[in-house]
C-alpha positions in Angstrom: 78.5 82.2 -69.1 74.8 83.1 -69.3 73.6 79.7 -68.0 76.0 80.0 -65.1 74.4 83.8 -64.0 71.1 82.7 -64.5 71.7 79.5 -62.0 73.2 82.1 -59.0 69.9 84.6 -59.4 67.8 81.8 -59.1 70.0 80.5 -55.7 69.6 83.9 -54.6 65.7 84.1 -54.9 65.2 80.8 -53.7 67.1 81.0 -50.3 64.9 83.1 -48.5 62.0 81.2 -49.8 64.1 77.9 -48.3 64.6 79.9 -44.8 61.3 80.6 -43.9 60.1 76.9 -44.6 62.6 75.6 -42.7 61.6 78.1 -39.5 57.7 77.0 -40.5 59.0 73.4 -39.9 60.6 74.0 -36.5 57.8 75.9 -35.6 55.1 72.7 -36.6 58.1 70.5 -35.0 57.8 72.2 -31.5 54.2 72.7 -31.8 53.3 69.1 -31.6 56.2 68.5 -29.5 54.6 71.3 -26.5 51.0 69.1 -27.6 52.5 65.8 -27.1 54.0 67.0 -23.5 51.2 68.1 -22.8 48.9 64.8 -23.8 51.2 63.3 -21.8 50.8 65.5 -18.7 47.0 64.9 -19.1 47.9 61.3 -19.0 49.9 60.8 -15.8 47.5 61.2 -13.5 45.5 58.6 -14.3 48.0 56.3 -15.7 49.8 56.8 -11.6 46.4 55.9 -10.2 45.9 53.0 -12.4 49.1 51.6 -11.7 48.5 52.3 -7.7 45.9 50.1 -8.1 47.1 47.4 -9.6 50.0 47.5 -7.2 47.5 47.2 -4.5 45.7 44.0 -5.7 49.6 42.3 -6.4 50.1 43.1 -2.8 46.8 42.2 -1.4 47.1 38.8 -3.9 50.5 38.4 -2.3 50.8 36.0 1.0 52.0 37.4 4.0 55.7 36.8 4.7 56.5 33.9 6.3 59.5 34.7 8.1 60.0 35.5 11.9 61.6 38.7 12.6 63.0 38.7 16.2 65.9 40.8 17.3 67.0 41.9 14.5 67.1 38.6 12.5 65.0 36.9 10.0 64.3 33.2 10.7 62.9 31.0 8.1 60.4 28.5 7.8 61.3 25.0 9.1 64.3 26.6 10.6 65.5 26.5 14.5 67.7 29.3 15.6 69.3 30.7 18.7 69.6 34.0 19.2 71.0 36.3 22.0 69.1 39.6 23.7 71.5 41.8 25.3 70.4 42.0 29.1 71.1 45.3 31.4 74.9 46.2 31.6 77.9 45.3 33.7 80.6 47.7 35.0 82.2 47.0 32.4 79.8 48.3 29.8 79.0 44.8 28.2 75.8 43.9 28.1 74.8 40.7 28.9 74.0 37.9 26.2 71.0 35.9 26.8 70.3 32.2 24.9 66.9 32.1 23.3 66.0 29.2 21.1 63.4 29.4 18.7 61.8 26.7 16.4 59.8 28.0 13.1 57.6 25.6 11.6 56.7 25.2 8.5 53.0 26.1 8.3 51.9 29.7 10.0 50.1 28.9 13.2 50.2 30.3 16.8 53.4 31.8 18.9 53.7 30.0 22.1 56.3 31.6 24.3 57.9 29.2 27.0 59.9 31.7 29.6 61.9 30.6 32.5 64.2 31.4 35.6 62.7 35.3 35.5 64.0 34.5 39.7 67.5 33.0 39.2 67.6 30.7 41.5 64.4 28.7 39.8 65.9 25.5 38.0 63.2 23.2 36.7 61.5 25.1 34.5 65.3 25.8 32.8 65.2 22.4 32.4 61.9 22.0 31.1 62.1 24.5 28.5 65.5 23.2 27.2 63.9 19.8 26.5 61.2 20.3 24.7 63.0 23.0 22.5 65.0 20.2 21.8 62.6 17.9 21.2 61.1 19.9 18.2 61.1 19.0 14.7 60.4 22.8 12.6 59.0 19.9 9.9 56.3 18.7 11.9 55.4 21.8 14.0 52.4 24.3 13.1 53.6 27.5 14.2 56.4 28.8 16.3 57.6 28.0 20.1 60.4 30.9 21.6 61.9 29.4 24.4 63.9 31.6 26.9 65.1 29.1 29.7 67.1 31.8 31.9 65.7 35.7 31.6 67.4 36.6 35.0 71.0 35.5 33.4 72.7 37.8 36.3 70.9 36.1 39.0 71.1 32.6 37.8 74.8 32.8 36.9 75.5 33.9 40.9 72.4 31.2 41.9 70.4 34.4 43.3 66.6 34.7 43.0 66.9 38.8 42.7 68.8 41.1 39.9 72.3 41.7 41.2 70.7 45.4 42.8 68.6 42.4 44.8 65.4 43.4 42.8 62.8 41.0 41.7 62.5 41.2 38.3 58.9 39.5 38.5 57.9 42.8 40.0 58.7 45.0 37.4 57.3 44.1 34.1 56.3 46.1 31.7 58.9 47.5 32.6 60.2 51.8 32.2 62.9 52.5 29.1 63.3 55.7 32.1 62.9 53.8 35.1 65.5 51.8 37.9 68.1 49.0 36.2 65.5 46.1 36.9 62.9 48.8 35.4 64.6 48.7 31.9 65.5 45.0 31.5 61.8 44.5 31.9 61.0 46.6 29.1 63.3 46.2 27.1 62.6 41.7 26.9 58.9 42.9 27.3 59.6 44.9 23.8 61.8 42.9 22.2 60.4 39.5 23.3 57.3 39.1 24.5 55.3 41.2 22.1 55.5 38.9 19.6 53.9 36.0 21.9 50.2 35.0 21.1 50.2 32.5 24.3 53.2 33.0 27.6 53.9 29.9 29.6 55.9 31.4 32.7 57.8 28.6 34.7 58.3 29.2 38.4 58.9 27.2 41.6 58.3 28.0 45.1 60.7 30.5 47.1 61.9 30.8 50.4 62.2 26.3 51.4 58.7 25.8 49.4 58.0 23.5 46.9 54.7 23.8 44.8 53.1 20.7 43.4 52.8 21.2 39.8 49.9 23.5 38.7 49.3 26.0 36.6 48.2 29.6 38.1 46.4 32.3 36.1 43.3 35.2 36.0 40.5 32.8 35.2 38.1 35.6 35.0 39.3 36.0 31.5 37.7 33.8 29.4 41.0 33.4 26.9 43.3 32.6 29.8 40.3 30.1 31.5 40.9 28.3 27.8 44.4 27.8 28.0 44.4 26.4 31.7 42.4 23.9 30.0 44.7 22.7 27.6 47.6 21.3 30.1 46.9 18.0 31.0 45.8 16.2 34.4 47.4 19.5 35.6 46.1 21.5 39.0 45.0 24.7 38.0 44.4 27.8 40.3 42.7 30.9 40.5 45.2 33.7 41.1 45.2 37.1 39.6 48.7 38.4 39.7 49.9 41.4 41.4 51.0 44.8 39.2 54.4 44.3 38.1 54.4 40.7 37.3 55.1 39.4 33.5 51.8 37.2 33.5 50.1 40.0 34.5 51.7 42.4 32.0 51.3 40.1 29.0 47.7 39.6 29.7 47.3 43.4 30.0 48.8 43.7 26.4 46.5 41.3 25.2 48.4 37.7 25.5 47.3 34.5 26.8 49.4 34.0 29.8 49.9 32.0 32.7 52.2 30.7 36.0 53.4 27.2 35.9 54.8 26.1 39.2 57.1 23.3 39.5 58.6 22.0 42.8 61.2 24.0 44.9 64.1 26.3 43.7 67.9 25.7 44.1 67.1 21.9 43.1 66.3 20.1 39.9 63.9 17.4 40.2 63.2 14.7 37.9 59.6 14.0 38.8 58.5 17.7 38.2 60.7 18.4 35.2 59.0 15.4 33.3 55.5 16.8 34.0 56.1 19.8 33.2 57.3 18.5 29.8 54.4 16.6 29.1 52.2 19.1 30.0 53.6 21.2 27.6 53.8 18.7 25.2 50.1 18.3 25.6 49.3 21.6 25.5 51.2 22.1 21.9 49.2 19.2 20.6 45.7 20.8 22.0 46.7 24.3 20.4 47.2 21.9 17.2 50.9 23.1 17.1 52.1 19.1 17.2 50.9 16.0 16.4 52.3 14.2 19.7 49.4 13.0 21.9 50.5 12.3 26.1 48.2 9.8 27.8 47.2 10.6 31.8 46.0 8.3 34.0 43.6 10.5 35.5 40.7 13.9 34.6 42.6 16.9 32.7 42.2 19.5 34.5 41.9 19.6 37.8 40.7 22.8 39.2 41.2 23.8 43.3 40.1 26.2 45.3 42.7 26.5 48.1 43.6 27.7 51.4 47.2 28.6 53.2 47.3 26.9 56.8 49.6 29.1 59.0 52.1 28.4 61.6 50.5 30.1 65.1 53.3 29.1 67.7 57.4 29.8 66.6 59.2 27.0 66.6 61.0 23.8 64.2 58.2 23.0 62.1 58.1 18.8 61.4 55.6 17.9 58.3 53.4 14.6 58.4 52.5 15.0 54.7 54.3 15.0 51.6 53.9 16.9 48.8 51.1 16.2 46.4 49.2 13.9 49.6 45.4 14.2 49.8 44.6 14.9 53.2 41.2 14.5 55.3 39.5 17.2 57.0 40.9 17.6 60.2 44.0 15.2 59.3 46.8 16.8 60.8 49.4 18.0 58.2 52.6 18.5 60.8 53.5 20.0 64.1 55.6 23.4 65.7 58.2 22.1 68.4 59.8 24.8 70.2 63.4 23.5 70.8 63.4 26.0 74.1 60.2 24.7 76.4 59.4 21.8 74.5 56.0 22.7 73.5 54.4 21.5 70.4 51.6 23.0 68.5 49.8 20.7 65.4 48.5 21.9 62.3 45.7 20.4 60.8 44.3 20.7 57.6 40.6 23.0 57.1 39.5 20.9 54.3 39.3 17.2 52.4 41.9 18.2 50.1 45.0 17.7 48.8 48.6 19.1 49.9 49.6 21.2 46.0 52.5 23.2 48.4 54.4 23.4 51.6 56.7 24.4 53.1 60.1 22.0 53.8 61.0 21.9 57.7 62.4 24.4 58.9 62.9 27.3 62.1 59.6 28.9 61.6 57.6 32.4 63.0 53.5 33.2 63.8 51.7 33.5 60.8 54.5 31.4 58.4 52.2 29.6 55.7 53.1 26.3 56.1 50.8 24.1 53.9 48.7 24.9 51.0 45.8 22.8 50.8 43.7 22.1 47.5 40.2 21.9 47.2 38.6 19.5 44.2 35.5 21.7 42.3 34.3 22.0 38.8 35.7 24.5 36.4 32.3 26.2 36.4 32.2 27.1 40.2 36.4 28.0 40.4 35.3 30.5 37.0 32.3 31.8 38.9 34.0 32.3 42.1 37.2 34.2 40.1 34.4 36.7 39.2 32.5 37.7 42.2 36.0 38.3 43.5 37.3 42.3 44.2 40.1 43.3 42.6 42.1 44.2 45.9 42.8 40.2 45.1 44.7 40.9 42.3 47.5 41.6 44.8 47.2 38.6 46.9 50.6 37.2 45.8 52.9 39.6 47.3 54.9 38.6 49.5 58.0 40.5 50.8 60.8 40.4 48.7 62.9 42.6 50.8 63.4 46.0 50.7 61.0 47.7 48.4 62.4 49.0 44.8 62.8 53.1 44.3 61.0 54.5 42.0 63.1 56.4 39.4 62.4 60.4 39.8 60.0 61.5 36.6 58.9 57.4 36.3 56.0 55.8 36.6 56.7 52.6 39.1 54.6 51.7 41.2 56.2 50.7 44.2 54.5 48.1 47.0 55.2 47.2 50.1 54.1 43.6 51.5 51.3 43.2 53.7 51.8 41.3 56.6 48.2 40.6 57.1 47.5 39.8 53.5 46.1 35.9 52.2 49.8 36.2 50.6 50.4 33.1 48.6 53.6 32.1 47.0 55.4 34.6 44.9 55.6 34.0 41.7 
């Protein structure tokens, strides 16, 4: 009975004592806990930099990816794909789907953009485009080639050179996301297309019953385009800055290699000009080292001309002596004007010892028509030099008319042009 008191005194002296150890212990316990929280604290900035920068070198140490992204889509490596831009609107509110092919290789390398029937009623280039898209192995190629054979898909579907508003595409380009229907289709391919283009091919023909020997047309007082032209073959190449509004003039604004290559006569496909145009191409992949496949000519690559327009001075049926692609003697004559009411004839003769690079087929024709276009042989160094003691008030020199000229959408920034009668106008692109 004694034993069992003394053991509850001592339980009761000892609790207190057991209390306020316990509350030391908590108070130790959260002491180093607030210390370690706030090591840690200390810590983080440094630890966060740290890791920043080792993120930095993984990303640096990374390779860039090697996927295309165009319209939306990722295309692999070795892959060929076809994809579809949705062009303008119809009444309907569909848009319209537009083909492009593209072929990725396997090793990076540069983009070479091949666009075609931007007027709708321009075949060969259409046909041009489609084979050597074709033709390409993603294996064996050394960057990528984006082929759009038919841009104007409303014109070419109703075999119209304009926009179904009877716009010329071609005369728009950048293009306005605010401006007229031909206006946004311009910038909206320009955007979603073109941009991603290190080097533009743009494939025309000649308009209104003219065919265009095959030759390539671009600003050659840029040194970057002057390279290109050199890279086509026994090709003609001219000297012809294009007018505002045009996509080889837009590209090479943003930056991008790009020229005109003109191929026969529209609402025709022929076989002669469609195969040079593919070899030219062909060649020019191989001397951007894209390909491996080599295209022999028979004679110098390039040939640069200086050229002049001979124009129609009487009306009448004009009746051509020449074909196209005929070199011609100073003097020769090149055809003759009959008028079909009095009988009187009128000859045309060519200004120079040249050759015939376009013409225009026979036909009813008017004072001042430009009948012939007649090629001039010189060095690259003297067409180069020439191009740059030229004005710019040349840069326009293409414009011909086109019909009506386009509005301007109110708040936009189109610059709208009218055709000059009197100009040196040379075949619209």
């Amino acid at each position: 009975m004694q034993s069992g008191a003394l053991i509850l005194l001592l339980a009761l002296w000892s609790a207190p004592l057991l209390a306020q150890d316990s509350a030391m212990d908590e108070m130790l316990s959260e002491g180093d806990g607030l210390a370690a929280q706030s090591n840690t604290t200390t810590a983080q900035p440094e630890e966060r930099a740290a890791d920043e920068a080792d993120m930095a070198r993984e990303t640096a140490a990374m390779p860039p990816d090697p996927a295309l992204r165009l319209l939306g889509e990722r295309i692999e490596p070795g892959t060929k794909a076809r994809l579809f831009w949705r062009s303008g609107a119809t009444f309907l509110g569909d848009s319209m789907q537009v083909p492009i092919n593209v072929v990725h290789g396997v090793r990076p390398g540069p983009v070479l953009c091949l666009t075609g029937a931007i007027h709708g009623d321009e075949l060969n280039g259409v046909e041009v485009i489609r084979r050597v898209l074709g033709s390409l192995d993603p294996e064996d190629l050394v960057g990528t080639v984006i082929g759009v054979p038919i841009v104007n898909m409303a014109g070419f579907s109703r075999g119209s050179r304009y926009l179904p508003d009877r716009r010329d595409l071609n005369r728009f380009f950048p293009g306005n996301a605010n401006g007229s229907s031909a206006s946004r289709i311009a910038r909206d391919f320009f955007d979603l297309v073109v941009v991603h283009c290190d080097a533009l091919v743009d494939f025309h023909t000649g308009s209104f019953d003219r065919a265009n020997l095959p030759q390539v047309r671009g600003d050659l007082r840029l040194p970057r385009v002057v390279d290109l032209t050199r890279r086509f073959g026994a090709t003609a190449v001219l000297h012809t800055p294009s007018a505002r509004g045009m996509l080889r003039r837009a590209a090479t604004d943003a930056g991008i290699s790009a020229v005109t290559f003109e191929l026969g006569a529209p609402v025709r496909l022929e076989p002669a000009e469609i195969e040079h145009g593919v070899a030219a191409i062909e060649t020019l992949m191989n001397n951007m080292g894209m390909t491996q496949r080599v295209r022999q000519w028979r004679e110098p690559q390039p040939i640069f001309y200086e050229s002049r327009w001979v124009r129609v001075a009487r009306p009448g049926m004009l009746f051509s002596d020449v074909r196209l692609g005929d070199r011609v003697r100073q003097g020769q004559r090149l055809g003759r004007v009959v008028n079909p009411l009095n009988d009187e004839s009128s000859e045309l003769v060519s200004p120079v010892r040249g050759r015939v690079i376009g013409m225009a087929l026979n036909q009813v024709v008017l004072p001042g028509y430009a009948a012939f276009h007649v090629g001039e042989e010189a060095t690259e160094a003297k067409v180069v030099r020439d191009a740059e003691r030229e004005p710019a008030a040349v840069e326009e020199a293409e414009r011909m008319d086109e019909g009506e000229p386009a509005e301007a959408t109110e708040g936009s920034t189109e610059q709208v042009e009218e055709y000059t009668p009197d100009s040196d106008a040379d075949v619209p692109e």
